[in-house]
N, C-alpha and C positions, 0 to 999 in steps of 0.2 A: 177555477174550482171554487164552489161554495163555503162559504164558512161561517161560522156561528160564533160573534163578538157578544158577551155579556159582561155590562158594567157592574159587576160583584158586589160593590160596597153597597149596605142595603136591600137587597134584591132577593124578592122572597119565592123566584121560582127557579133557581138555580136548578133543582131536582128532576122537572119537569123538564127541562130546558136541556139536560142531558138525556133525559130518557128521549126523546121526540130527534136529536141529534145523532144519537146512537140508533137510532129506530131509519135515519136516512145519510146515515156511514157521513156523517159530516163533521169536520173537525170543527171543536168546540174548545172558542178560548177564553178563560174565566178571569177576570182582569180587576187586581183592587190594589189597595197598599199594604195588604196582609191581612193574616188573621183569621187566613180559611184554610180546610182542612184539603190539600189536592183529593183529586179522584183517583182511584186504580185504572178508569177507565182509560184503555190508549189512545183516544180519540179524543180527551178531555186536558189540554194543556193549561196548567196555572199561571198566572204572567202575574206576579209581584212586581208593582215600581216602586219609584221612591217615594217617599213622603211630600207632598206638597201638593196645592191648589190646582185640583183639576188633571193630575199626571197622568191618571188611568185614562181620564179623557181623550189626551192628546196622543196616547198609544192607541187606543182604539182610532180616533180619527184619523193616524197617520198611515192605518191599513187597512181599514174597511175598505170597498169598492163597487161596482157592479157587479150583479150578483151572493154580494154576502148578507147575510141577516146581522143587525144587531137590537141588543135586548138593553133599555135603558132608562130611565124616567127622567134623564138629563135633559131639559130643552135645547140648551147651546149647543150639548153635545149632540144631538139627538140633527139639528139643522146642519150641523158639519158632515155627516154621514149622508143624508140624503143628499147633500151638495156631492159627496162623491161617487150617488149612484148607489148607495145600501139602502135596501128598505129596513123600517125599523120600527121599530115596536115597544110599547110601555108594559111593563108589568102585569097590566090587568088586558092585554092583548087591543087595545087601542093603538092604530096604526098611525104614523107621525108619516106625514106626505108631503109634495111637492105644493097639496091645494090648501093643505091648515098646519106649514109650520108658521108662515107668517104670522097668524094670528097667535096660536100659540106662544111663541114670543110675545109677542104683543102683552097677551094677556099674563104672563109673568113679569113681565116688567111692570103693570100695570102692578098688579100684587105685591110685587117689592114695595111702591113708592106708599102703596094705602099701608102696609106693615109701616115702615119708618114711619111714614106722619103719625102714626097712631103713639100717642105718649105713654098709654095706660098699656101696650103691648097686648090689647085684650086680641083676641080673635080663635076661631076654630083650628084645631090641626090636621084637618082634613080628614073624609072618612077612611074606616078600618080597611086594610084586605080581607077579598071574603072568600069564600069556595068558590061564589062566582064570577068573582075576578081571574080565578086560578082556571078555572071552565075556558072563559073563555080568550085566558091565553094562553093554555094548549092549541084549540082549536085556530088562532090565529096566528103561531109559531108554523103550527103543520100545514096552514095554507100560505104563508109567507115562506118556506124552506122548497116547497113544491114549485112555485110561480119562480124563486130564484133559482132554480136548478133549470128550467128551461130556456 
């Protein structure tokens, strides 16, 4: 049975993300180290871990599967999941695959190492979320929750 893993901390369509689960009876599980408010929704379970580096991570990665969706901006996490057969998805509805987590990775490690070298700490913090980010991770929640249910 399908299921809906979202990594809570930071995650600015949590809202969305129940309505489109609730819109296809799919159990939705919201996963941080606290600090969020639950849903009344019965289909919407809270999952608080404990405190510490990467915990919500490794709960979501220790149950996604084939067929579940999750919802993440995590890259490491994000590659553990699709190793286990969840399709998965970023925030702004860009799809983390089989054919561009490689690079992906890649290219975050890559960005760690130009962060540290850099003394003066200058650089961008990347740009804003926008309505259209929010567009069109509706639109690619409801065509990744559809494709997994088949």
């Amino acid at each position: 049975m399908t299921a809906l893993y979202i990594d809570a901390d930071a995650c600015p369509v949590k809202a969305e993300a129940e309505k489109v689960a609730t819109r296809h009876r799919v159990q939705m599980y919201v996963v941080s180290n606290g600090g969020l408010r639950p849903s009344p929704n019965p289909l919407v379970e809270t999952i608080i871990v404990a405190e510490g580096a990467d915990v919500a991570d490794m709960w979501i990665a220790d149950r996604c599967g084939p067929g579940d969706v999750v919802v993440t901006g995590d890259i490491p996490l994000a590659a553990k999941c699709i190793e286990a057969g969840a399709r998965v998805l970023r925030h702004n509805g860009e799809a983390f695959t089989q054919a561009n987590i490689g690079q992906q990775l890649a290219m975050r490690d890559l960005m760690a190492d130009l962060r540290a070298a850099n003394p003066l700490g200058a650089g961008g913090s990347g740009k804003g979320f926008t309505k259209a980010d929010r567009s069109r991770f509706l639109d690619a929640l409801e065509r990744e929750l559809r494709a997994a249910r088949r």
